[in-house]
N, C-alpha and C positions, 0 to 999 in steps of 0.2 A: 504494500500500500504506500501510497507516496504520501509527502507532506502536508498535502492538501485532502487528504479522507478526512471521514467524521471525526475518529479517534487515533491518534497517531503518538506513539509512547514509544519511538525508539530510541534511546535514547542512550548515551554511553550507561555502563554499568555502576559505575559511581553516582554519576545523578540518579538512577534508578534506586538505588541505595535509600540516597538521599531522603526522595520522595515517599518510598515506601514508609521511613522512618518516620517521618512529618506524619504521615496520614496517620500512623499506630496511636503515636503519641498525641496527637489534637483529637482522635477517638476517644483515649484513654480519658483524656480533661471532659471530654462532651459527655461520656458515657457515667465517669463517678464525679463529677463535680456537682451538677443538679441533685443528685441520690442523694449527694450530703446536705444538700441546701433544703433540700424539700425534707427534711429527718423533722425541721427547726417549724418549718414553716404551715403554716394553717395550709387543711384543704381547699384547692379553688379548683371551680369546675372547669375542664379541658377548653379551650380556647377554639375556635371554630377557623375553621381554612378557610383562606382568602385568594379564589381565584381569577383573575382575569387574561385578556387576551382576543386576537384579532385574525383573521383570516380572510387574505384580500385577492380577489383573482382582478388582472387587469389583460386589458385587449388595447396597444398600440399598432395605427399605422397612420404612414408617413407616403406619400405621394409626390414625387416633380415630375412633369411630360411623362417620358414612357416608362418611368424608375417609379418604383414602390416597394413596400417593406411592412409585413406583417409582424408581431411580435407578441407572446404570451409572457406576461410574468402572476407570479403568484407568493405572498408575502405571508409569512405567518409570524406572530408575536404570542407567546402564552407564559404568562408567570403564576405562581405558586405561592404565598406566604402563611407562615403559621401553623404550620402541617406540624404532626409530631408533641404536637402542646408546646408552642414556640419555638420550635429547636433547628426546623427544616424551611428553607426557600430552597424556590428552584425557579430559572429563568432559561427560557428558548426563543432564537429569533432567525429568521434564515428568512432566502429569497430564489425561487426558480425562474428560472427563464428556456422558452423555446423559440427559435428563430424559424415562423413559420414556412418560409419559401426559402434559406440559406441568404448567401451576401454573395457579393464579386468578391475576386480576386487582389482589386484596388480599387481606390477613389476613383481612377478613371473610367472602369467600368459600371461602377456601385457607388452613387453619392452616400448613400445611406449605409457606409461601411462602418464600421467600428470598432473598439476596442474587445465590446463583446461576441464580435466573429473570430475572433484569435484566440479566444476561451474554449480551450483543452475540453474542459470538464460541462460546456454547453450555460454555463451560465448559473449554475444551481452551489448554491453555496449555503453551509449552517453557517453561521454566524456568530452564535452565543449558544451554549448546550451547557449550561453549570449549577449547579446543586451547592448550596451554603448551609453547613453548619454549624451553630451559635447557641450562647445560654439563652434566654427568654431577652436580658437587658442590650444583646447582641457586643456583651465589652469585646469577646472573642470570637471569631469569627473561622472558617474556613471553607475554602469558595474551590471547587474541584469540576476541571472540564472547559471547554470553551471559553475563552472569554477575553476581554480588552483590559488591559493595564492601563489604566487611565492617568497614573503618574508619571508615564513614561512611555511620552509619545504614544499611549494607544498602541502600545503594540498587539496585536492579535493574538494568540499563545494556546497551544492546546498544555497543560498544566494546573498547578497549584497556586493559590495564595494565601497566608495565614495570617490576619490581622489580630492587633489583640489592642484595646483601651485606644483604636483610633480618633473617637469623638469625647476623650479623657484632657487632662493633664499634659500627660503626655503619654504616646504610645508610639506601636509602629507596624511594619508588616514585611515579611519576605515573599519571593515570587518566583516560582521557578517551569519552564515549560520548554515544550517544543513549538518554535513561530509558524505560522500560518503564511501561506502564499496560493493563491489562487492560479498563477503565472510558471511557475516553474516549482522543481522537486528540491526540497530544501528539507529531506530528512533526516539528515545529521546536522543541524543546524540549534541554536542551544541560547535560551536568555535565558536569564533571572538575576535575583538582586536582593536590593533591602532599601527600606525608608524608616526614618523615625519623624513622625509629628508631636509636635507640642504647643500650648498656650504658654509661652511663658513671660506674659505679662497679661493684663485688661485689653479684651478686643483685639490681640493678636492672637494671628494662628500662622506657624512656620510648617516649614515640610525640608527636609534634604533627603533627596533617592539617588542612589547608587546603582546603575543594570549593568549588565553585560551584555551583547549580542556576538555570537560565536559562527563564522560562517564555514563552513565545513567545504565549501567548495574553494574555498582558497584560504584555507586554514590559518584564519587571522579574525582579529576577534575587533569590537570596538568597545570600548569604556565612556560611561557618561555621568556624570552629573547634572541634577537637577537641583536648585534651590527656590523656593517656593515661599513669600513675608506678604502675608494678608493682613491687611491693620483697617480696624473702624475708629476713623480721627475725631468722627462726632456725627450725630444722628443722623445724621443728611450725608454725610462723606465718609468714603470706602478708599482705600488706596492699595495698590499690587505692584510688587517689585519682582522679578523671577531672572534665573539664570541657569543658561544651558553651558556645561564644558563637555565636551568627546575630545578623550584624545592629548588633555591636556591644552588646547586651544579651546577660547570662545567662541562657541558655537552661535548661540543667541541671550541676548540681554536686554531687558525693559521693563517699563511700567506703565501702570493705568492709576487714575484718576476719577472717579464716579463721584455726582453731585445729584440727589434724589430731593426736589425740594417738597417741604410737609404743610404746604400751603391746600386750599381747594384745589386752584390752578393748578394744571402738571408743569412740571419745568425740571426735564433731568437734563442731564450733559457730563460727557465722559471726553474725557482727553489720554492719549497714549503715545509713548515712542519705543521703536525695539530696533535694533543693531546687531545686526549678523555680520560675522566673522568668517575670517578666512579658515577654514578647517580641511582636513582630508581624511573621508570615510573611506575605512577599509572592505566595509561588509553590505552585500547585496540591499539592505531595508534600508539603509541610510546614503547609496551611492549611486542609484541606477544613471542618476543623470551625472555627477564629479567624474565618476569611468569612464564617463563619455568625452562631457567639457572639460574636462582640468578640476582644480581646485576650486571652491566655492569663492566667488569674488564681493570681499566685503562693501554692504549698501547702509542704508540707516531708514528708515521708515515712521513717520509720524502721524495722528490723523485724528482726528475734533469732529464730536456731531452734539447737537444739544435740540432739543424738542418743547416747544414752548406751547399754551394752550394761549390763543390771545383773545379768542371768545368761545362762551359756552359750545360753540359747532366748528369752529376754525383752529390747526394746529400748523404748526410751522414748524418743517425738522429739517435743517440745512445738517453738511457734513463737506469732510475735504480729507483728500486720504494724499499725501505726499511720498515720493520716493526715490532719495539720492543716494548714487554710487560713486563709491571714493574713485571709481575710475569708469568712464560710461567707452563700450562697444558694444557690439551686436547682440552678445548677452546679457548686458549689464546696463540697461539703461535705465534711465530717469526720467519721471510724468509727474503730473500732479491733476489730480482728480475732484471735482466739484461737484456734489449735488444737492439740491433743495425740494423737498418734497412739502408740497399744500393737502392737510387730510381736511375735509368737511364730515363734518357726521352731526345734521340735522336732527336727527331721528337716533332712536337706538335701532333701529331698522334698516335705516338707510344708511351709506357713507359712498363716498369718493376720494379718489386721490390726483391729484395731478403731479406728477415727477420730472425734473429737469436735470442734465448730468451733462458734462462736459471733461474730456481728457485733453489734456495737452503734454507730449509726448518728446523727448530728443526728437531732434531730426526734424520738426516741422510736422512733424502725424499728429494728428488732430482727431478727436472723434467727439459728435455732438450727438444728444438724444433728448425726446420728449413723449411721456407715455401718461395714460389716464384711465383709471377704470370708474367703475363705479356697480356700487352690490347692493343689491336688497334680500334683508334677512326675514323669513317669517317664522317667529318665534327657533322653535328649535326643527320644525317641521323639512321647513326647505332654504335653500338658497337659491339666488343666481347672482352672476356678474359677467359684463360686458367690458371690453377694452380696445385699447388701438398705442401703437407706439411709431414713433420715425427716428429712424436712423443716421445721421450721415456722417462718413470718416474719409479723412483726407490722410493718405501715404505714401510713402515714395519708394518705388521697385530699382537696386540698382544691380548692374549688370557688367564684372570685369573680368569673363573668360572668352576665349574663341571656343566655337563651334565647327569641326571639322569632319564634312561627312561625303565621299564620292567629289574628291576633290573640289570643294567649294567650301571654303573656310568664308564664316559671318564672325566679324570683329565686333564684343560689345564691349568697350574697355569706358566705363566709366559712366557708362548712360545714366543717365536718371530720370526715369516717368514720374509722373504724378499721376496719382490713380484717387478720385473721389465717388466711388458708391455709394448708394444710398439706397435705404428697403422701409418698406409700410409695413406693417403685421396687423390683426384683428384676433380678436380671440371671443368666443363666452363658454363660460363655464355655469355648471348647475349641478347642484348635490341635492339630495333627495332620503331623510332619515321616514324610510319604508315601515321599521320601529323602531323598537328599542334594540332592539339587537341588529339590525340588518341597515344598509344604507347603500345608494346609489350617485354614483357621481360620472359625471358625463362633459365632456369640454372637445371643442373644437378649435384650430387657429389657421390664419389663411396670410403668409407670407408673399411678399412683392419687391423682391430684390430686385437692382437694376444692372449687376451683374450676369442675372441668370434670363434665359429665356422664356422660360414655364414659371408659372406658379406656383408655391410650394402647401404642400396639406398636410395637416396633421389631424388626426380624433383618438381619443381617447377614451374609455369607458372601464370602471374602477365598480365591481360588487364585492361588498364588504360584510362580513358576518362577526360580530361583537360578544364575547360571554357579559 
């Protein structure tokens, strides 16, 4: 079985070790520690399971002139809490896909080609498959099976995690697994790690994690550090400081700024900047693209948006996303991005949005946009919403190789086009809660690039079944 099956536990013999030992030992605490508590404690009647979860079958297709594209997917979500008289969760989530007519062989053949026609395994992936063990107050915790590292970078992981007094004082947690890849066979491949968090002052909460990622197909491993200082400065402000090392170089570094005012009016606003560094990953999760390009070329990234109420039905949410590199080329360049969004919501029923966005890019590329919807909700029964957006980006194509084919060489040494396209879109959308459990959602959109010669189509149709 390769890296990418349900359950994938090859793993060297030490880590296996390892895990087995973990598992004995966090049984052993789950199994007699409640037995002693409960010696002490009054009888209370068994606690009742708490289940929910979603099951979603969807139908896309996608239309231009003589090209079209069928596509099935199917979504399921189901969780578990409180089984066992508190002691047992369990969480599952995955996504299937069938390509109902196949793809081309390239964009030239197949506009509607994609990443998930190069999918081995057809598009069908678990996701999350994990079972959590805990006393009733969850100080301790252990989380076995599928699942995402969320302290570290998300790494996907078939494996173990064992927390204990996370939401304490202070605590922490280890994590040890086999990484998940959808793309390629990665089953001698090996993370894990450790974190310890703490409050230790008022309103703060720290975190520092320590992983490894071990890549077996070029037997070389990468080292990270995370550090992680959440502070609440005062009732209305939140502040976030973090930092990434791999490798012993700065990977990434930054902070945010949150301001939630406690007036009737809304009026929040958030400010951030982060700084990536020049680093070199060793290992497949962290390199696909530095293996290619080179080394990561250090940029700085800044970016403000703040959302004001200025009447009972008028809101106002501008934003601006900046991006400078200590040295701009082909890869590395710098834009600076603006947009202002008008919400109306008249009604609790009704609203609208009118959105405006502008890029300005090195080089003279430019891209401008302006889009609007607007939705009426009836109670919780139905929806719909209608929209429309326009396009238009100015770029320049430049061109410095010869062309030589049946002796007749074309010279392009230097050219420079300017290329301004522009495209209309329309869209409506409608969902439909059939009941309480079941719902229906259906949206169409109808694209007019100036680019392309045909029309482009899309529909979509989403039935949804609810516990």
């Amino acid at each position: 079985m390769t890296g990418s099956g349900l359950w994938n536990f090859e793993m060297t013999r030490t880590i296996q070790t390892s895990l087995r030992g973990t598992l004995i030992a966090a049984g052993l605490i789950f199994v007699f520690a409640p037995a002693r508590a409960e010696e002490d404690a009054p009888v209370k009647k068994a606690s009742t399971a708490d289940y929910s979860g979603s099951l979603r079958g969807t139908y896309d297709f996608r239309g231009q002139g003589p090209y079209s594209d069928h596509d099935v997917y199917g979504y399921w979500i189901l969780s578990g809490r409180n089984l066992a008289d508190k002691h047992v969760d369990f969480h599952t989530s995955g996504r299937l896909h069938s390509d109902l007519d196949g793809a081309g062989e390239s964009y030239a053949d197949d506009p509607f080609i994609s990443l998930e026609d190069t999918d081995r395994y057809g598009g069908n992936r678990l996701l999350q498959f994990y079972v959590d063990l805990h006393d009733q107050k969850k100080k301790a915790l252990l989380r076995a099976g599928r699942q995402y590292v969320d302290i570290a970078d998300y790494i996907q992981m078939d494996g173990l995690q064992a927390m204990l007094f996370e939401n304490q004082q202070l605590g922490g947690r280890v994590f040890a697994g086999q990484p998940v890849s959808y793309y390629s066979s990665i089953v001698g491949d090996l993370f894990g790690g450790a974190s310890l968090v703490g409050k230790p002052w008022n309103g703060n909460r720290s975190r520092v994690t320590y992983a490894r990622y071990y890549d077996d197909s070029v037997g070389e491993s990468d080292d990270h550090f995370f550090f992680d200082v959440r502070q609440q400065v005062a009732e209305t402000v939140r502040a976030r400081a973090y930092l990434s090392v791999m490798n012993d170089d700065v990977r990434m570094g930054g902070g945010d700024l949150y301001y939630m005012s406690l007036s009737e009016r809304v009026f929040d606003a958030v400010l951030g900047a982060r700084r990536w560094g020049e680093y070199d990953a060793s290992t497949r999760v962290y390199s696909p693209l530095v293996q290619t390009l080179g080394d990561q070329e250090p940029y700085t990234t800044a970016y403000g948006r703040f959302t004001s109420q200025l009447l009972d039905w008028l809101y106002l949410s501008p934003g601006a996303y900046w991006r400078y590199p200590d040295e701009s080329n082909a890869t590395n360049r710098g834009y600076e991005r603006y947009d202002m969004s008008f919400i109306f919501e008249p009604y609790k029923s009704l609203n609208a949005t009118i959105a405006l966005e502008y890029w300005d890019v090195e080089e003279s590329d430019r891209f401008m946009g302006v889009s609007g919807d607007i939705r009426y909700k009836q109670g919780r029964l139905w929806e719909v919403s209608a929209g429309a957006a326009y396009v238009d980006y100015t770029y320049f194509q430049f061109s410095d190789f010869s062309v030589i084919a049946e002796d007749v060489t074309v010279d392009l040494d230097g050219t420079r086009v300017e290329r301004s396209p522009f495209a209309f879109t329309y869209f409506l959308r409608g969902k439909w809660n059939i009941s309480k459990h079941t719902a229906l959602r259906v949206s169409g959109e109808l694209e007019d690039d100036s680019d392309e010669e045909d029309l482009g189509y899309r529909v979509r149709a989403s039935f949804e079944v609810r516990l």
